[in-house]
Structures are given as C-alpha cells and as structure tokens.
N, C-alpha and C positions, 0 to 999 in steps of 0.2 A: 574288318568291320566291327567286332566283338573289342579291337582296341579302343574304335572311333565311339563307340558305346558308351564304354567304360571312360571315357576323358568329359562325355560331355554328360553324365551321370554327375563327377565330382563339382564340374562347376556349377552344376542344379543345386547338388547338396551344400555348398559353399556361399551362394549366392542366398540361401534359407537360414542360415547357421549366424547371419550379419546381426548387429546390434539393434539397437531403435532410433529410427531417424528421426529428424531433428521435429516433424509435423507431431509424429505420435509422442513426444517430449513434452513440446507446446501444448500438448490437447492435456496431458497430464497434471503439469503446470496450472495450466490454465482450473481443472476443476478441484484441486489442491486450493488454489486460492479463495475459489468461490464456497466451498467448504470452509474454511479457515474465514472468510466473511461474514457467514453466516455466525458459526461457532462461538468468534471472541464477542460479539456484542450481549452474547447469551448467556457468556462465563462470566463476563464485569456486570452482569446486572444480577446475577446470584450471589458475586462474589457484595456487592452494596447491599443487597437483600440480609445474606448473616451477617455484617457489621451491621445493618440497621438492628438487625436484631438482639444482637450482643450489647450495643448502647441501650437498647429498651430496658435488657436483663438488667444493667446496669443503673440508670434511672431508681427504675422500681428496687433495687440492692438501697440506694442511696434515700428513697423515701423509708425503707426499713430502717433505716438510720438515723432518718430525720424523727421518725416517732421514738424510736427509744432512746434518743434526746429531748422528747417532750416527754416522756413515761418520767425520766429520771430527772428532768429539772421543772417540769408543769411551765415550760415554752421552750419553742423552738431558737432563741434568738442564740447568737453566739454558735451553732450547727456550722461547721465549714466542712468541703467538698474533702482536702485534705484530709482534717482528723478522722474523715471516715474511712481513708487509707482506699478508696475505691477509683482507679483509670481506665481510662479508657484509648486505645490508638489510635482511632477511627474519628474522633467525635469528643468535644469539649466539653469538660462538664462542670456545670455553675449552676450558682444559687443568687438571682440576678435580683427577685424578690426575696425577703425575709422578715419576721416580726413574731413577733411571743406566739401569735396563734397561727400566724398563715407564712407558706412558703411556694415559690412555682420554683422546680429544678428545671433544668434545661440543658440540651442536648447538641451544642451546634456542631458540623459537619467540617472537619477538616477537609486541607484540599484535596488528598482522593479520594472522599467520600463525598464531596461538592456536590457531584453529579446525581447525585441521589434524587429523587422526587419531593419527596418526605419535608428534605430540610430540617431545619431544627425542630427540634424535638421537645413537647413539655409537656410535668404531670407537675399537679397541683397537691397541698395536702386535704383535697375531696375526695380526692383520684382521679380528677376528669384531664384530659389528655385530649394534645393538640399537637400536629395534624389529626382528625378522627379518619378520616376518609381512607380504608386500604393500608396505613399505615402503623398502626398498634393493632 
C-alpha cells in the first residue's frame, strides 16, 4: 500500500509540474495585444507631437534669421531657407511669401508626419502663427 502511495503521489506531482496550455497561452496573447493596441497609437502620437515641436523650434530658428537679415540689409528680400543652414526631418521648410518688408515661413509635414493634426505650419514676420488652435 505505502508503494501504491508513493506511485500515485509522483503522477500528482508530474501532472502539476506540466507546461501552460495552449488556452492560458491564447489568454496571454491575447491581452499582450490589446496592451500593444492601446500603447502604439499613444507612442506615434507623442512621437508627431516632438517632431511638431522641433519644426516649431525650427520656424522660430529660421525667423531669427529672417530678422538679422533685415538688421543687416534693411530687407528681408534675397533671405533663403538654405543660407540659413537650418533642416529639418520631419517637415519642409520654405519661404513661400517674401518681400523687402514681409515674409510667411512655413512648415509643411513630410509623409511620416502627414498624420499630424496641426498640418502645416506658419509664422509670419508679426509673429502670428497658423494653425493657432493647440498647436504652437
């Protein structure tokens, strides 16, 4: 009897000792992904948030530029996005108006920053800025 014990002890302790079946796998899976659903839509919209923001720095780099090219010739005409030596990765950047006194820079969205809200992007030399809404 203390044999018959001892044999149906090991196959208790073996039958415990098993892997994870295939349900509690799937159950795993499963909220892995819905985690992971949630996460990446949160991470590509932070990650658009600081490239929007790094275009803005950039902008406002590029109207410091635009002024002390009108400091140093008393107009802005002749100012190009190049000679300022200022890129961007994210986001295109031009000078679509121009003229002795006035300029709009502009900001437009490459395609993986498309997705952005925002859209293009523009400051004037008043300094008023377009999108206003949430986005500057």
């Amino acid at each position: 009897m203390g044999r018959e014990m001892g044999l149906n002890m090991n196959k208790g302790l073996r039958a415990s000792m098993g892997g994870f079946t295939l349900i509690e796998l799937m159950i795993v899976v499963a909220i892995v992904a819905i985690l992971a659903s949630v996460a990446l839509p949160s991470y590509q919209d932070s990650v658009r948030k600081t490239r929007r923001a790094e275009a803005q720095a950039h902008l406002m780099e590029l109207a410091s530029f635009m002024e002390r090219t009108f400091t140093e010739n008393n107009s802005y005409a002749g100012a190009t996005v190049a000679a300022s030596g200022i890129t961007d990765d994210s986001y295109a950047l031009t000078i679509p108006t121009l003229t002795a006194t006035t300029y709009t820079l502009t900001a437009t969205p490459d395609s993986a920053q498309s997705a952005d809200s925002c859209g293009t992007m523009t400051i004037t030399q008043t300094g008023a800025t377009t999108p206003a809404a949430n986005c500057w």
